[in-house]
C-alpha positions in Angstrom: 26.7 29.8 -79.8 27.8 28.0 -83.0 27.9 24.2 -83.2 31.4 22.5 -83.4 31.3 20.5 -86.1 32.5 16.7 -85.7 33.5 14.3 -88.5 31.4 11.9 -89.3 32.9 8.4 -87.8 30.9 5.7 -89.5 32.5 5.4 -92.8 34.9 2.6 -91.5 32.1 0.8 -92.1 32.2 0.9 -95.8 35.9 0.2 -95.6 36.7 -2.4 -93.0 36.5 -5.8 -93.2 33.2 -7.5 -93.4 34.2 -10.3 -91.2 36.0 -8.2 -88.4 32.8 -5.8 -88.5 30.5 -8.6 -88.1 32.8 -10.3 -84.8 32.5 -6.5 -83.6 28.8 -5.7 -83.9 27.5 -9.4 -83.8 28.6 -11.1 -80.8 27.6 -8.6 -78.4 24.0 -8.9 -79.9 24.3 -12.7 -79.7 25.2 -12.9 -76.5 22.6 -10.2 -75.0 19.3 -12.2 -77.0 20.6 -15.6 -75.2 21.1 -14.1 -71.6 17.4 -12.8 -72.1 16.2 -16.4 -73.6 18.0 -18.1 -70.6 15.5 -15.8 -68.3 12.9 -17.5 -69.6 14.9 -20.9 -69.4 16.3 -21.7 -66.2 13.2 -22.5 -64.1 12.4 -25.0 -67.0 15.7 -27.1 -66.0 15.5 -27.3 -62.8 11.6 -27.7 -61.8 12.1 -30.2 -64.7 14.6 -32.2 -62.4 13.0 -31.4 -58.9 9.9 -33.6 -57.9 7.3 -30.9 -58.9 8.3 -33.1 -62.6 6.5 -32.8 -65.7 3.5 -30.7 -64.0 5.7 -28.1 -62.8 6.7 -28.1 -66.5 3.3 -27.5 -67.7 2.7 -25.1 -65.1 5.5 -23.2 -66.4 4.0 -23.3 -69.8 1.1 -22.2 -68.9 2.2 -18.9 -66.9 5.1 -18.3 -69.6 2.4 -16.0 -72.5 1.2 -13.9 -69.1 5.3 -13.1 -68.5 5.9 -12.7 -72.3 2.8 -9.9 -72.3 5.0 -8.0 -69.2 8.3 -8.6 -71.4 5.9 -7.4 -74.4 4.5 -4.1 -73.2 8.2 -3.0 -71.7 10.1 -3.5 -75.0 7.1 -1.6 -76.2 7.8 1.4 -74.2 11.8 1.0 -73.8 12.8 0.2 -77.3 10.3 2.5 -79.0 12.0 5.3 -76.3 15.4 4.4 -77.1 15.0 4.4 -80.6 12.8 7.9 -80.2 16.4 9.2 -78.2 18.7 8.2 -81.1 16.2 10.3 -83.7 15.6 13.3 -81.4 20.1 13.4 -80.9 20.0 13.4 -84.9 17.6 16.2 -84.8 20.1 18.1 -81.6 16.8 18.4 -79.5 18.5 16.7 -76.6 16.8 18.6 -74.3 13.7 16.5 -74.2 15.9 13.1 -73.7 15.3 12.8 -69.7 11.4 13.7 -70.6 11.6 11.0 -73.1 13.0 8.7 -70.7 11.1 10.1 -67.2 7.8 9.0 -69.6 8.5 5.7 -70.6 9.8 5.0 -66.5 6.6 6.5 -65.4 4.1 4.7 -68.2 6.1 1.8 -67.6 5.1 1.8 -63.7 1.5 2.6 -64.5 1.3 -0.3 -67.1 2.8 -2.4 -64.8 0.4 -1.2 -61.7 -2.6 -2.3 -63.7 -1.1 -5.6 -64.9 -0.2 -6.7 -61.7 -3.8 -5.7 -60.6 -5.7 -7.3 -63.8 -3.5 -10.5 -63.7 -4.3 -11.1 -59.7 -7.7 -10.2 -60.3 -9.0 -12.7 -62.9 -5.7 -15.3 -62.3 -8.0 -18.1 -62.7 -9.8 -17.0 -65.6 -6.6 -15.8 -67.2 -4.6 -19.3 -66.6 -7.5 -21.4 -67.6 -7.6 -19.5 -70.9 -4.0 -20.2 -70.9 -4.8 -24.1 -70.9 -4.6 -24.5 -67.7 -7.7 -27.1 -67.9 -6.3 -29.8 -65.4 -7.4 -29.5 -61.6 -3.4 -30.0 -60.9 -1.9 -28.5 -63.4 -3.9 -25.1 -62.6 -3.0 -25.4 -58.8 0.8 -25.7 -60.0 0.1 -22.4 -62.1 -1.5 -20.7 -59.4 1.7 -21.4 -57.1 3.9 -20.2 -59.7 2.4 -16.9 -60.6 2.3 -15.5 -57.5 5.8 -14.0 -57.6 5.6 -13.7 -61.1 3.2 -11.2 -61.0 4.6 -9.7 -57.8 7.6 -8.9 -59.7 5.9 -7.6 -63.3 7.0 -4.1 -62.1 10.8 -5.1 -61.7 10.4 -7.1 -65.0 8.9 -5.1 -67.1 10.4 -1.8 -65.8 13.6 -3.6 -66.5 12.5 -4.1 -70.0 11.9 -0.4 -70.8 15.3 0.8 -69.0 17.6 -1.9 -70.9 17.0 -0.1 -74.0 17.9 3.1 -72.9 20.8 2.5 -71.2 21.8 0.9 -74.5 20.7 4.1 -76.5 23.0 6.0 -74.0 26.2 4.1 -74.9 26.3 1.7 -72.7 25.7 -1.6 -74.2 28.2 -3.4 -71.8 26.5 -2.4 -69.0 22.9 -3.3 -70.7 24.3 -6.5 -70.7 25.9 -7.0 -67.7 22.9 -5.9 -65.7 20.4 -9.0 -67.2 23.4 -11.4 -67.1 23.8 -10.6 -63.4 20.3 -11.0 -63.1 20.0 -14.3 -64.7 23.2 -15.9 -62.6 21.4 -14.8 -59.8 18.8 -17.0 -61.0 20.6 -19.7 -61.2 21.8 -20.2 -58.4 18.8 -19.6 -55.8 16.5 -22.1 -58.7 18.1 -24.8 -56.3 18.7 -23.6 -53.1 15.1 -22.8 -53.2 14.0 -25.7 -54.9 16.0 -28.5 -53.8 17.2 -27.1 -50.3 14.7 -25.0 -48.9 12.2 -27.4 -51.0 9.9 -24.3 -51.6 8.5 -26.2 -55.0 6.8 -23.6 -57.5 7.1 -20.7 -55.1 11.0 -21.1 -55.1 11.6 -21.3 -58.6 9.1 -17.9 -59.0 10.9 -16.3 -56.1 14.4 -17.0 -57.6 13.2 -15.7 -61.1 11.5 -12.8 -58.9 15.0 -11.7 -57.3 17.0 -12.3 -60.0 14.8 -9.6 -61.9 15.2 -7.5 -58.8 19.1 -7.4 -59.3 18.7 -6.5 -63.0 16.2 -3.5 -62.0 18.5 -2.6 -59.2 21.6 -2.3 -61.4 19.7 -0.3 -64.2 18.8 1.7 -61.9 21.8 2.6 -60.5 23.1 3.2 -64.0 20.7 6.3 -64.3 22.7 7.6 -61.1 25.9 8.5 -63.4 24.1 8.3 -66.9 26.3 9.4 -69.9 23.8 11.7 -71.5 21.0 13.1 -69.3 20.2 13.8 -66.1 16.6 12.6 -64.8 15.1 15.2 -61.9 11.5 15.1 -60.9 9.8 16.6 -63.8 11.2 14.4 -65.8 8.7 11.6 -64.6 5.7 13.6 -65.2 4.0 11.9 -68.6 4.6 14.0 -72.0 1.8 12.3 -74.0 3.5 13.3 -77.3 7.0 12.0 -76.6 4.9 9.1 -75.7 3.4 8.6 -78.7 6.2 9.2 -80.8 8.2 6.4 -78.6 5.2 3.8 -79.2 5.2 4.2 -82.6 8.6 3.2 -83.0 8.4 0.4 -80.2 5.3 -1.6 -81.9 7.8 -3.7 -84.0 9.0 -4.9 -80.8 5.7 -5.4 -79.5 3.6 -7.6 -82.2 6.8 -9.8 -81.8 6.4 -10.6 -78.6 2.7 -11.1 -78.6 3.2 -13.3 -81.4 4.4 -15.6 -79.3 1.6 -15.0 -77.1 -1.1 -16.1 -79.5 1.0 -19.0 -80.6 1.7 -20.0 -77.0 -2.5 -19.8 -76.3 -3.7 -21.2 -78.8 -1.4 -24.2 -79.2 -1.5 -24.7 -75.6 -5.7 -25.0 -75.7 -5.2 -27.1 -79.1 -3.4 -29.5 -77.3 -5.9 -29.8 -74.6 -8.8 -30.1 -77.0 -6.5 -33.3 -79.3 -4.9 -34.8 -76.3 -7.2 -34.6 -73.0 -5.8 -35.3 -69.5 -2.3 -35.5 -71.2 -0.6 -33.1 -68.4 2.9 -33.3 -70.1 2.6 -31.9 -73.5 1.7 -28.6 -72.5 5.4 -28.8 -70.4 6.8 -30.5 -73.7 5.8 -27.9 -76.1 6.8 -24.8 -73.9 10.3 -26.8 -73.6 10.4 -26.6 -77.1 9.5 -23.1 -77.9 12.1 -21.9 -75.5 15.3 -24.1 -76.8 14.0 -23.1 -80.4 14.1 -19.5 -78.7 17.8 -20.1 -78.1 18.8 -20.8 -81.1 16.6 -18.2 -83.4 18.2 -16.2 -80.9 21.7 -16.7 -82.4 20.3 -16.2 -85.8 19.0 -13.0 -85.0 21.8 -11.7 -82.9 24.1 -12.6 -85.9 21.9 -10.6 -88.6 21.2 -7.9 -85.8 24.7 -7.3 -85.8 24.9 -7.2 -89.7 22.0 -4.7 -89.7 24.5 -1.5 -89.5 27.5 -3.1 -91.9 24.1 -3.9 -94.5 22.7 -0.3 -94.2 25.6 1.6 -94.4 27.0 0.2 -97.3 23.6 -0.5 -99.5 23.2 3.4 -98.6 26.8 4.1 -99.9 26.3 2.0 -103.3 29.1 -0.6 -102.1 27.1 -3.2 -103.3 29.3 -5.9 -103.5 29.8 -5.4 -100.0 26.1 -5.7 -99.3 26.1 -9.2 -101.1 29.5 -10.0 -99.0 28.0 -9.2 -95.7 25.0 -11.1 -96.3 27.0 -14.2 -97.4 28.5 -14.0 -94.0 25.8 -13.6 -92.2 24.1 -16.3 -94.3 26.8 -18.9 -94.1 27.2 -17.9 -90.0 23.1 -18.8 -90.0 23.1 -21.6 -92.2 25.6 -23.3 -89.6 23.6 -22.4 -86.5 20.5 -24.2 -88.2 22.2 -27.2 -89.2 24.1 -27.7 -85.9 20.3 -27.0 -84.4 18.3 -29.6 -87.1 21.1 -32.3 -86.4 20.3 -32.0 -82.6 16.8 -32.0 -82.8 16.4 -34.9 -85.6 19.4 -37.4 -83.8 19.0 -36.5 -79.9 15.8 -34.8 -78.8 15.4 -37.3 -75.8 18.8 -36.2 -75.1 17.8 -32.4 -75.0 14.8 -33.4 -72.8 16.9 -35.4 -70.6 18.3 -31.9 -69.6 15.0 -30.9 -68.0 13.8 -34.0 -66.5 12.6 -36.6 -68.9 14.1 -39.9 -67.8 11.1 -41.5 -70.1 10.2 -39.5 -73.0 6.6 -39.5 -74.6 6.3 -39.5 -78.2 4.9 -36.7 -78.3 8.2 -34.7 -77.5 10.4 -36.7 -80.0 8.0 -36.0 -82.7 7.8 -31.8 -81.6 11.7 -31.7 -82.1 11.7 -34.0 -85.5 8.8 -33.0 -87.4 7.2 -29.6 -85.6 11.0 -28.0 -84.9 12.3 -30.1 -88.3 12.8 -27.1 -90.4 14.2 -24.4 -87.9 16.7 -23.6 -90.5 14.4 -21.6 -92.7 13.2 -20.1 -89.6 16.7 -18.8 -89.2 16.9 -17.5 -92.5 13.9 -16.1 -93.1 14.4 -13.9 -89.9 18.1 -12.8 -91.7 16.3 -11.8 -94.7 13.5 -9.9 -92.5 16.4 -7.8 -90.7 18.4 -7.6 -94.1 14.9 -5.3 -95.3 15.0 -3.4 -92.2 18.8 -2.8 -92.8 17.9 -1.0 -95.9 14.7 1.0 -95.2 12.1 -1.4 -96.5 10.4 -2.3 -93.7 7.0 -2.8 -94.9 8.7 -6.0 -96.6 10.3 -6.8 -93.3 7.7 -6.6 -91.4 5.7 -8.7 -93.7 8.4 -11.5 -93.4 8.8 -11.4 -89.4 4.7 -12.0 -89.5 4.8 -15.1 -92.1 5.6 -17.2 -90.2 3.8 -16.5 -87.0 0.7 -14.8 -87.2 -0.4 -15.5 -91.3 1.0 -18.9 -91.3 1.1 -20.7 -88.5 -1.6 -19.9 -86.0 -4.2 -20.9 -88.3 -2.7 -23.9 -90.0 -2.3 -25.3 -86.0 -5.9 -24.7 -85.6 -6.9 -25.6 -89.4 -4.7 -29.1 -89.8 -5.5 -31.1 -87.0 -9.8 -30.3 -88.0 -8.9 -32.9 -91.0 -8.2 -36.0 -89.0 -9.6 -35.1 -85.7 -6.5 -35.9 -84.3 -3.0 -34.2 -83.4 -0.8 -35.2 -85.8 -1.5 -32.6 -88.0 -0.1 -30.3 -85.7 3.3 -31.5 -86.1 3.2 -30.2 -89.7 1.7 -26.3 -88.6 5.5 -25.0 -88.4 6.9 -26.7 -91.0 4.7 -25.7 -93.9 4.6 -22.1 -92.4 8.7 -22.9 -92.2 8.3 -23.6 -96.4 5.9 -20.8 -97.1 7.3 -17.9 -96.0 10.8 -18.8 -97.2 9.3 -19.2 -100.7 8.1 -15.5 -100.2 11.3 -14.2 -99.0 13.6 -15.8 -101.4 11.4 -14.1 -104.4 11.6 -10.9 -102.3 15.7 -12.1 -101.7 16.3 -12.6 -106.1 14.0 -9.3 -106.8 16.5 -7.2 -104.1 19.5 -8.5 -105.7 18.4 -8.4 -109.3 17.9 -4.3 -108.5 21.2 -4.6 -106.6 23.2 -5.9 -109.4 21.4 -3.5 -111.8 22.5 -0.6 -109.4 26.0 -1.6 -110.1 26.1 -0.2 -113.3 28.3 2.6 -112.9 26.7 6.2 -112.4 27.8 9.2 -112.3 27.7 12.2 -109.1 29.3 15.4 -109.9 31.0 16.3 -107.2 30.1 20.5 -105.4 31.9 22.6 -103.1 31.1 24.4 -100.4 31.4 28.2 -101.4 33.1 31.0 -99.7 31.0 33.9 -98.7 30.8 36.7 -96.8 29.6 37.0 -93.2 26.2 37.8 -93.4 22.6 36.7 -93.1 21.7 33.0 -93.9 18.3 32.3 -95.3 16.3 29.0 -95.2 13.4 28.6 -97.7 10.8 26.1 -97.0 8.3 25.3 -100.1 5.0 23.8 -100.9 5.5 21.5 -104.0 4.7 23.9 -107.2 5.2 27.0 -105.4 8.7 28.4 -106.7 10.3 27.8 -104.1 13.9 27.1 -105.9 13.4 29.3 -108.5 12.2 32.0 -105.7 15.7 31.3 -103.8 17.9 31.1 -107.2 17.2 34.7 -107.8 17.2 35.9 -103.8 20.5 34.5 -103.5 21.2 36.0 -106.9 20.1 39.6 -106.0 21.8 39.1 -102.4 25.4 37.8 -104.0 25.2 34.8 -102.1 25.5 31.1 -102.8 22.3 29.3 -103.6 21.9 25.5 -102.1 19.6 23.3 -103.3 20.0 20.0 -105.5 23.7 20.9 -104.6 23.5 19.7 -100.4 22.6 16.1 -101.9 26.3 15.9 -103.1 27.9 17.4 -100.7 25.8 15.5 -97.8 26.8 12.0 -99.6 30.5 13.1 -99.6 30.5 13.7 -96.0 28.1 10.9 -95.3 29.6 8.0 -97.5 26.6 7.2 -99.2 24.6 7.5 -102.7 22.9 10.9 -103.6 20.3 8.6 -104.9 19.7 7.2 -101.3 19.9 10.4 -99.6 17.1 12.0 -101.9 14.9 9.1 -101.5 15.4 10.0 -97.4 13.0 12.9 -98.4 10.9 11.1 -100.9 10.2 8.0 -99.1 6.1 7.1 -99.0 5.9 4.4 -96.3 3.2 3.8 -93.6 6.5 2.8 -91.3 8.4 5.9 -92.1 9.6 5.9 -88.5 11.2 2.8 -88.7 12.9 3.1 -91.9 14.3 6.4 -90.5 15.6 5.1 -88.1 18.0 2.9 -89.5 21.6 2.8 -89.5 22.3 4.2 -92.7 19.3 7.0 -92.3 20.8 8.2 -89.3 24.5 8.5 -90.6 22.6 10.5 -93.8 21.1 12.8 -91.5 23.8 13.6 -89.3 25.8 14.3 -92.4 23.3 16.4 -93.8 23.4 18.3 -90.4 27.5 18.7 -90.2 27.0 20.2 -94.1 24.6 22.6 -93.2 26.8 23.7 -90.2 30.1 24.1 -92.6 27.9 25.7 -95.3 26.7 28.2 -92.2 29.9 28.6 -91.0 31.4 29.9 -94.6 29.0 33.2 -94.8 25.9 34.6 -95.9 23.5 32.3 -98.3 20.3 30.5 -99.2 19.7 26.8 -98.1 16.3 25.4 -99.9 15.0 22.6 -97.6 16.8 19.8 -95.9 15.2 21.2 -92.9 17.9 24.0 -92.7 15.4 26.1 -90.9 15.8 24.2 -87.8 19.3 22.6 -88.1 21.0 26.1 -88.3 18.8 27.8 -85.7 22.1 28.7 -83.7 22.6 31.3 -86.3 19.4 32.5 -86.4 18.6 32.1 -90.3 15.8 34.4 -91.8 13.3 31.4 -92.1 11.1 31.7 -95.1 7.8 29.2 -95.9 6.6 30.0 -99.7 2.9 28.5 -100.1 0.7 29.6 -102.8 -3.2 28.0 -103.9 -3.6 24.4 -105.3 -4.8 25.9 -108.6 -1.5 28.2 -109.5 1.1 25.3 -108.2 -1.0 23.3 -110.7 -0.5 25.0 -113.8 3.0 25.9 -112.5 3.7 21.7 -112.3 1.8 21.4 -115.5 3.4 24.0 -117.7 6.8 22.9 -116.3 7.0 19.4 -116.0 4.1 18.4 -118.4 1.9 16.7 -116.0 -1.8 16.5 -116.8 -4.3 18.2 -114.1 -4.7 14.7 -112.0 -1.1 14.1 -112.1 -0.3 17.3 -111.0 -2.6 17.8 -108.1 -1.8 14.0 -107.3 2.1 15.2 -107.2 1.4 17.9 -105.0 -0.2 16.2 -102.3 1.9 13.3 -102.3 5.0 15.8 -102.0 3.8 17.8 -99.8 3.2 14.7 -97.0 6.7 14.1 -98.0 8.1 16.7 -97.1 5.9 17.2 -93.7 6.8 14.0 -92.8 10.8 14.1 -93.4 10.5 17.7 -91.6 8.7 16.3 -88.5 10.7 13.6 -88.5 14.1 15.7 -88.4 12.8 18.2 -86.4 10.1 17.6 -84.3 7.9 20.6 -85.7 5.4 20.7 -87.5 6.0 22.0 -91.3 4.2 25.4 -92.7 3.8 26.0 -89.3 3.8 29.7 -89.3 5.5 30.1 -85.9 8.3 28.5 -87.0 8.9 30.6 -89.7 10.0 34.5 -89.9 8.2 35.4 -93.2 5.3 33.2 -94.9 4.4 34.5 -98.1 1.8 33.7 -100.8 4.2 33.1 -104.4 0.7 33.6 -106.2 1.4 37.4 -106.3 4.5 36.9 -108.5 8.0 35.2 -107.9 10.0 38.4 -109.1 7.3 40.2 -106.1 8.1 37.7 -103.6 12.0 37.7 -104.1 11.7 41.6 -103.6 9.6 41.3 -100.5 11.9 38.4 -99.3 14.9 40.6 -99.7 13.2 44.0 -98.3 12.2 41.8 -94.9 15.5 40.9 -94.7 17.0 44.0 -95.0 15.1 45.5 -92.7 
């Protein structure tokens, strides 16, 4: 059976308006990242206000890097599966989607099993090393936990399922099912509190039921899914799709247990600068999770930009590019002021919220001085998503860890070594604040000096689809150096059939909206976080282009398709598959008699297109390239390319 083939409908995306995109795909985001921050928030308030006071606070503190690991290793699993989903519908190999998803639900259980078991098991230990250093403070923590690790399986199950149903079209529903959740928090935190006086235990059982209704909903989403159907075997562990889903998720991951360092380690640097002080632990936590809030904004706001900033830096539109980001800066640049202005003028007034009738110093001076510069925090995470937006994530990656991990854990063990005292620590953000904004505006200025060179016009003959007879399609997969397109160029030349090659890159960015330039370097790309980058909004529109090409160019008769993964796309037709290798030594002198190269060059371009290639045809397809199963002839070009064409053509006929 023939694919239908469907237009493309992301182009509106290079023609609408910036700032109506940016309402569409923002505010969802924004609102989703707060209703998880206010998870983490709501206890805060209202053990703040209740008579378990400022130790209840701490205690909160010191459990919260123990919930942020559950909330760590389920984004692990559920965005690196929903993002695995997206790819493997851009390859059509829908068919493994309910594995995909049965694997991260039944890894997600397991992981979840033995972190319930680890964190009952050495509890003590594990809070102590939290900070927990106070006889009181530690009993608080203790009292607390309990349902918090009862209900890690609920969390972080949650956690892995959100993602999905989001991958599945159903953002709406993503968020509805944690906002429901978090109401539900909200109001048992006082009945259980305040009414039934239940103390720590009430405020972890609220939190602990709230999550229930989350899971419960999710759930029930999976009942009427859009696109899959879970049975039984779907829940029985396919290590590969695992591994592909993990590798996708560990962005996800080191953010989260960034926080977890930072949490530890500031919590136990506290402990060692201000002894028996049982309040700055609650303080500090206080303080992470308002800052949380509001670099949730900034994130949901660039988040949101990510697809408008892909598309069109894909497409060449790059005075769109530099519009979008305006927006998106100037949306940011507001949330940060509003934010610095709060935190410099009224921090007692933000601590008032959670109990503070009497605020010590050293919570005025953690909103003036350590949260002082939480506007380059805002826009160094835009600039971080802006890389990710356009396939450099080795640079955004680089950015989002700055801060965090380079920076700031050891300047807040490092500064306050110089006076033997805390205030040091105050200036640990800040400086990390000025130090990786420094490194992102020279990355910012060196992007948009290429940009504005890029503008020069260029150039991109268009190609047409020709008409053909019905016949037998042939896909040639090559090794670098080993004829393959001069090998197809005369097979398509003895069969009378079009020849594709260079010429897919034109029609692809006609269909697709963007450059020819950015749809070659889809294939060329060298990055150790090739996953990621693939995945991106604009990568994924390029590939699903390339795809509804390959089907038209199918559909219009017989001819021969050199690479693009054509192989696999068009296996509904049943191409004759073709994989031309030939030995190092002969696509050497072939590369240096044609191109020029020396013999170090050469054998260096060989190998480094060659991984290319593997890697763009794994990525696509699943399958493993020069794989001689997946082929129906592979031939040896050594033996001649006029001897190969024949033998090509001979197999065919026959």
């Amino acid at each position: 059976m023939e694919k239908t083939i469907q237009n493309t409908d992301n182009k509106f995306l290079g023609t609408e308006r910036i700032g109506k995109l940016l309402k569409m795909f923002s505010i969802p985001c924004v609102l989703s990242l707060i209703i998880q921050a206010l998870y983490n928030l709501i206890d805060q308030i209202f053990i703040g206000n209740s008579s378990l006071g400022q130790l209840g606070n701490t205690a909160t503190g010191i459990v919260y890097p123990l919930t942020v690991i559950a909330l760590a290793l389920g984004l692990f699993i559920g965005d690196g599966s929903a993002a695995c989903i997206s790819i493997n519908q851009g390859r059509n190999q829908t068919e493994d989607t309910h594995k995909t998803i049965g694997t991260g639900i039944s890894i997600g259980f397991i992981v979840s099993a033995v972190l319930v078991l680890v964190s009952f098991v050495f509890r003590k230990q594990i809070l102590v090393g939290f900070g927990a250093k106070e006889s009181a403070v530690l009993d608080y923590s203790m009292q607390y936990s309990t349902w918090i690790i009862i209900g890690f399986p609920l969390f972080l199950l949650a956690c892995v399922l959100n993602p999905i149903i989001r991958a599945d079209g159903s953002p709406k529903f993503a968020m509805l099912s944690m906002a429901l959740g978090a109401i539900t928090n909200i109001a048992l935190d006082p009945l259980f509190i305040y009414a039934f006086k239940m103390g720590m235990n009430g405020a972890a059982l609220a939190t602990f039921i709230g999550q229930l209704v989350t899971f419960i909903l999710s759930v029930c989403y999976f009942i009427k899914s859009k696109n899959f159907k879970l049975t039984l075997k779907s829940f029985i562990p396919d290590f590969k799709l695992l591994w592909q889903s993990l590798k996708l998720g560990i962005s996800s991951f080191l953010t989260q247990i960034s926080i977890v360092i930072i949490s530890i380690v500031t919590n136990n640097i506290l402990n060692i600068y201000l002894p028996g002080d049982t309040s700055a632990i609650g303080l500090l936590t206080i303080a992470f999770k308002v800052f949380g809030i509001v670099v949730s904004i900034a994130i949901g706001i660039a988040s949101g930009g990510q697809p408008i900033l892909g598309y069109n830096y894909g497409a060449k539109k790059y005075d769109r590019v530099k519009e979008a980001f305006k927006y998106i800066m100037l949306s940011t640049l507001i949330v940060g002021v509003v934010a610095t202005l709060l935190f410099e003028l009224c921090p007692q007034y933000i601590l008032a919220i959670f109990g503070y009738k009497q605020v010590p110093e050293f919570g005025i001076l953690i909103f003036r001085i350590y949260l002082g510069f939480i506007l380059l925090t805002c826009m160094t995470k835009v600039v971080s998503i802006l890389f990710q937006a356009i396939g450099s994530p080795v640079k955004s990656t680089l950015i989002a860890m700055l801060r965090d991990l380079i920076f700031l854990v050891p300047l807040t063990i490092l500064l306050p070594l110089s006076t033997k005292t805390i205030y040091p620590f105050y200036w640990a953000a800040p400086i990390s604040d000025v130090l990786t904004a420094i490194v992102a505006t020279v990355l910012i200025i060196r992007l948009f000096k290429q940009i504005n060179k890029g503008q020069e016009a260029t150039t991109e003959k268009a190609v047409a689809i020709l008409p053909s007879s019905k016949g037998v399609i042939v896909t040639i997969s090559r090794q670098h150096g080993a004829g393959g397109r001069e090998i197809g160029q005369k097979l398509a030349k003895k069969m009378g059939v079009p020849f594709y090659d260079k010429e897919l890159t034109s029609l692809i960015a006609d269909e697709s909206g963007l450059a020819q330039e950015y749809i070659n370097n889809i294939e060329e790309k060298d990055s150790i976080l090739y996953d990621l980058y693939l995945s991106t909004e604009a990568n994924q529109a390029a590939i699903k282009a390339q795809e509804l090409v390959l089907n038209k160019i199918a559909q219009s008769g017989s001819c021969v398709i050199v690479g693009r993964a054509a192989d696999h796309v068009l296996q509904n037709y049943n191409p004759f598959k073709v994989f031309i290798h030939a030995p190092t030594e002969f696509k050497r002198q072939r590369i240096m008699q044609n191109y020029g190269d020396d013999e170090k060059l050469a054998s260096e371009n060989i190998d480094r297109a060659d991984k290319r290639r593997a890697k763009f045809y794994n990525s696509v397809t699943g399958k493993t390239w020069g794989d001689i199963n997946n082929y129906n002839l592979s031939i040896d070009s050594s033996m001649g390319i006029d001897k190969v064409v024949d033998q090509i053509y001979t197999a065919i006929k026959q």
